[in-house]
N, C-alpha and C positions, 0 to 999 in steps of 0.2 A: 294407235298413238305412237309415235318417233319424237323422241329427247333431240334437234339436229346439232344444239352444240351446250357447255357444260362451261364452266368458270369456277374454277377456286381460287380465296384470299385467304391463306392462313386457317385452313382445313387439313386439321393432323397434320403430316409430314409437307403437305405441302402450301410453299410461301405466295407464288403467281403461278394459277395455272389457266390454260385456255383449249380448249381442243372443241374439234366439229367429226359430229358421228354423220356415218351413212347409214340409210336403213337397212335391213335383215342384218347380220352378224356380225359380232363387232369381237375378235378377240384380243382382250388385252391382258398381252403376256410380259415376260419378267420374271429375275430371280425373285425368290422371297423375301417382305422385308424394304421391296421399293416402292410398294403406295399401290398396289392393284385393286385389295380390298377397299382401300379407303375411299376410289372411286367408284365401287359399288355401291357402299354405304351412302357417298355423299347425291348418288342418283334414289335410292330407296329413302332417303331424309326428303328430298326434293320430289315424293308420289307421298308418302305417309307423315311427312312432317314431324317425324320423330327415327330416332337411329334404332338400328336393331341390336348394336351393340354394346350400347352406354344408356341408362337411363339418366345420367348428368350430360350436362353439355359444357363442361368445363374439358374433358377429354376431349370434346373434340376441336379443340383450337387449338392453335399452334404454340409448343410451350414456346416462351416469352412473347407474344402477341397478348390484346388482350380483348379482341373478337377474332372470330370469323364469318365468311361471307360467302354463297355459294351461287351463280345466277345459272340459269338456265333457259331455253326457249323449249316451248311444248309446240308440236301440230298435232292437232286430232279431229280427223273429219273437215280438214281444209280450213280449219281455226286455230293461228299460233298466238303463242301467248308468252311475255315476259315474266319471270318467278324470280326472285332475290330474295334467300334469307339471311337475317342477318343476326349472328347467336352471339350471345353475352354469358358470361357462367353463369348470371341466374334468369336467363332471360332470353325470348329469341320474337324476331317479327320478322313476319310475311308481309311481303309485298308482288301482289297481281297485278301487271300492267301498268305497274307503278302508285298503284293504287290499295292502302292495307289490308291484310285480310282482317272479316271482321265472321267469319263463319267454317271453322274449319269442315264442317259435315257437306259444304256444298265444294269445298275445295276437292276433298279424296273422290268424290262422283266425278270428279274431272278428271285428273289426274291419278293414273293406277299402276302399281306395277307387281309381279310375283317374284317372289325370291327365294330363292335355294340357298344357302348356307349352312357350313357344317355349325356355328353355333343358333342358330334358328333350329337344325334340326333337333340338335341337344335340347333345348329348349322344350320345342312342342311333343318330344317326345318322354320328359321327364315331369312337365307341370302340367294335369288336367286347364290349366286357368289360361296358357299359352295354347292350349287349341280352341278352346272355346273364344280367343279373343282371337285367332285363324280364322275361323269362321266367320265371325260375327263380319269383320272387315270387308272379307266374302261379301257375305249377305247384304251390306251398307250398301254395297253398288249393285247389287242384282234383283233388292226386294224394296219399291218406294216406299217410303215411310219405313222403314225397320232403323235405321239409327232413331229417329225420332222415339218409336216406341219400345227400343231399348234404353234410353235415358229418361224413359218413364217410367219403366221397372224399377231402374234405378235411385231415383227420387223417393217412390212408395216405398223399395226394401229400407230404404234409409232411415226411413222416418216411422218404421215400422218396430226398426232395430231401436231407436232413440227410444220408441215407447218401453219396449224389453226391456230396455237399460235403464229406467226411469220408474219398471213397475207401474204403470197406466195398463194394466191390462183392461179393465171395461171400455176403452178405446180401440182395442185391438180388432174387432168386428169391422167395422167401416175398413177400416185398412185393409182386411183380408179379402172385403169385397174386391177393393183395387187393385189389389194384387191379384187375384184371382182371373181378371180383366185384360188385364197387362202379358201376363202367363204364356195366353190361348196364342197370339198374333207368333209370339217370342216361338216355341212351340213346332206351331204348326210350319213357319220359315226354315226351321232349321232342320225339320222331317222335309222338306221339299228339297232342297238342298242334297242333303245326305243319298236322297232316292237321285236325283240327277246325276250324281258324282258316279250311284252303282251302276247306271247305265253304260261309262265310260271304263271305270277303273279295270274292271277284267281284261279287257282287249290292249288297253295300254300297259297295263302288267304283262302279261304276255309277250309284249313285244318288246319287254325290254329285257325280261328273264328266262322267255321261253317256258315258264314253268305252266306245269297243268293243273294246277289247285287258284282257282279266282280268288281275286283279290276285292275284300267288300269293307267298306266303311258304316260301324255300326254307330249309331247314334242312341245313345242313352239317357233320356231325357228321366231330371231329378220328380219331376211332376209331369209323369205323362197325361198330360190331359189336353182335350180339342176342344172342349167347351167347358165355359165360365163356371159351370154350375159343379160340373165333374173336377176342377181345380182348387174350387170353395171347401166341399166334401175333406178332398187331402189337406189342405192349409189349416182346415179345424182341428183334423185330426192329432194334424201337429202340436198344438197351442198346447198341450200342457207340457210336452218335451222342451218347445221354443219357452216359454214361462219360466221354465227352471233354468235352461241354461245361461239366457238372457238375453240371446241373439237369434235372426231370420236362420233357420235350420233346411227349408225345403223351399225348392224354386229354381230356375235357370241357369244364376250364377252357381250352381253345381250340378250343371250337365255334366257329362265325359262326352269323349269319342273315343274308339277302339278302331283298328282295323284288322282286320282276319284273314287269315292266307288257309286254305282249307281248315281243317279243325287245330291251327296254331294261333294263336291272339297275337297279336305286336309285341306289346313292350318284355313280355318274357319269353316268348316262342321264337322271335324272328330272331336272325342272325343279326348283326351290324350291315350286314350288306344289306341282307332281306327287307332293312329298316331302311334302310339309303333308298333303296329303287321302290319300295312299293311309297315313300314318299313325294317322290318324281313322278311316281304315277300319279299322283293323288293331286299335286302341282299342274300338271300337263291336263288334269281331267277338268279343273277349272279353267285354263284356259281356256279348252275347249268351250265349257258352258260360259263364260264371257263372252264372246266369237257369237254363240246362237242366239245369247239374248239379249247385248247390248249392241250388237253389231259392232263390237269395235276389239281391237287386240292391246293388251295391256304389257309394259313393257316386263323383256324377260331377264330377270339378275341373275346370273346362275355363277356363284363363288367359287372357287378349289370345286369344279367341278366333279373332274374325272379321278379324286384321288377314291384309292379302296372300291373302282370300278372296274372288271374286267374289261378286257378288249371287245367282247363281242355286244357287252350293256353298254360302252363308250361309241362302237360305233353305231347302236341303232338308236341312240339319242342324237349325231350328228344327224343322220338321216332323218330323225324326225324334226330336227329343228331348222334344216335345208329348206326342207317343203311346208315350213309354217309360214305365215302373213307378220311375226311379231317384229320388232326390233330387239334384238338378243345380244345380252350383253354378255360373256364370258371370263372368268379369268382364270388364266393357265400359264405355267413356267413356259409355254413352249404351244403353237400350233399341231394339231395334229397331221400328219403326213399327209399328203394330197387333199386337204380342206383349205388351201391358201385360196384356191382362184372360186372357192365357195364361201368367203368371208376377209373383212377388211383387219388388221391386223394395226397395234398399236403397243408399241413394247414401251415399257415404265423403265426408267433407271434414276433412281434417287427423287425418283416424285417429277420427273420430267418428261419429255417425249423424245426417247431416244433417234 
């Protein structure tokens, strides 16, 4: 998939903007503070349909404006398409080929992209609820039907929680069936996943830190269970804990993920760097499993890349993003040295095209 050109009206800093990308690597450099981010953002709003950085959309319009407006064209698989969103502070619509959207779950199956960012990283590495909705987003485009029977988890815990809070417990039975139902699909997706990921993650760690301890992504399911009956069992057992407290205690929405570098864990063991790169990995190892099972490449955001990277992790991530198939988007103060005739180059100053 290739973004070939990009439009903003009064998105953050910037008032008219227009520009056309080429495919494979796009760096777009600039001091700090002239709009490089905001073009990443407004590319990851324009696959996710929501920002990574504001959960309001009032930041992100131009102060004294009083929308903004982002268009774009997609190709993918020799099918382009026109996108326009158009954001309000309390409000925003999509429009597909001119046409509105009326299903956000069939839009992201179209339009994909992965991102790196230092506050995404912060993020998925301080909230269990930011990796497990990492994942999940994953899993929307790789497993058919998993958004669908993730918003039926969702519906049963709700209505599960309503009766907790209500005290209806002799109604709690039927529920536990559904949920117990619900569980198995959730589960077992996110075990296939995880085992995919560790097929990739050691080789790609390595090659980015040389180090000799693999790198694995552990998957800690709150209800491990693979069948209905084995999920039932735990969710009873729950019921007098969930009774007293008065809310859904056991289930999905409290997986974790961990990931392990020999006998050290992530969020306490690894260094900041060793958090930075075995991320990348982790990043680069779905791309790959995109690639094998959708047959298609999803666009690559990569923010303040190379800062807190040494020389020798900066350049085997150049070299591994040379010989990829993505559309890759970069931003950096500055090209790196003899990577100009290996990528197209686009410097920001004050939110225009220098």
């Amino acid at each position: 998939m290739v973004i070939p050109s990009l439009g903003l009206k009064d998105f953050r800093n910037y008032q008219t903007f227009q520009i056309s990308f080429s495919e494979g690597i796009q760096f777009i450099s600039g001091n700090n503070g002239q709009g490089k981010t905001n073009l990443i953002e407004a590319i990851y709003l324009a696959t996710h349909l929501r920002s990574y950085r504001s959960q309001r959309l009032r930041p992100l319009i131009r102060q004294g404006a009083d929308e903004a407006r982002v268009f774009c064209r997609f190709s993918n698989q020799g099918v382009s398409h026109q996108v326009q969103l158009e954001l309000w502070p309390q409000a925003k619509k999509v429009l597909v080929d001119k046409k509105p959207l009326h299903y956000s779950s069939e839009y992201i199956q179209k339009f994909f992209s992965i991102l790196f960012a230092p506050d995404q990283l912060a993020r998925y590495k301080e909230y269990p609820a930011e990796r497990r909705s990492f994942f999940d987003r994953a899993l929307c485009l790789l497993e058919p039907g998993y958004f669908t029977r993730l918003k039926e988890y969702e519906q049963v815990k709700a209505q599960k929680n309503q009766l907790l809070k209500d005290r209806r417990f002799k109604e709690l039975s039927y529920f536990n069936e559904l949920m117990a139902q619900a569980i198995v699909p959730l589960v077992c997706a996110r075990k296939r996943l995880a085992e995919s990921l560790n097929q990739e993650l050691p080789k790609l760690h390595q090659l980015f830190s040389q180090s000799a301890e693999p790198l694995q992504l552990i998957y800690k399911a709150d209800c491990d269970a693979i069948e209905a009956e084995a999920a039932l069992e735990k969710l009873q057992a729950k019921s007098p804990q969930e009774e007293a407290q008065g809310f859904v205690g056991v289930g999905p929405h409290k997986d974790n993920y961990l990931m392990t570098m020999g006998p050290k864990m992530d969020r306490m063991g690894f260094s900041q760097g060793e958090y930075r790169i075995a991320f990348l990995a982790l990043l680069f190892g779905l791309n790959v499993i995109f690639g094998k099972q959708l047959n298609s490449r999803p666009l690559l955001l990569l923010d303040d890349l190379f800062s807190e990277l040494d020389p020798q992790v900066s350049g085997a991530l150049l070299e591994l993003l040379r010989d990829l198939n993505n559309q890759v988007f970069i931003t950096s103060t500055r090209v790196p040295p003899g990577y100009g005739t290996h990528a197209t180059e686009y410097r920001i100053e004050d939110a225009n095209l220098a």
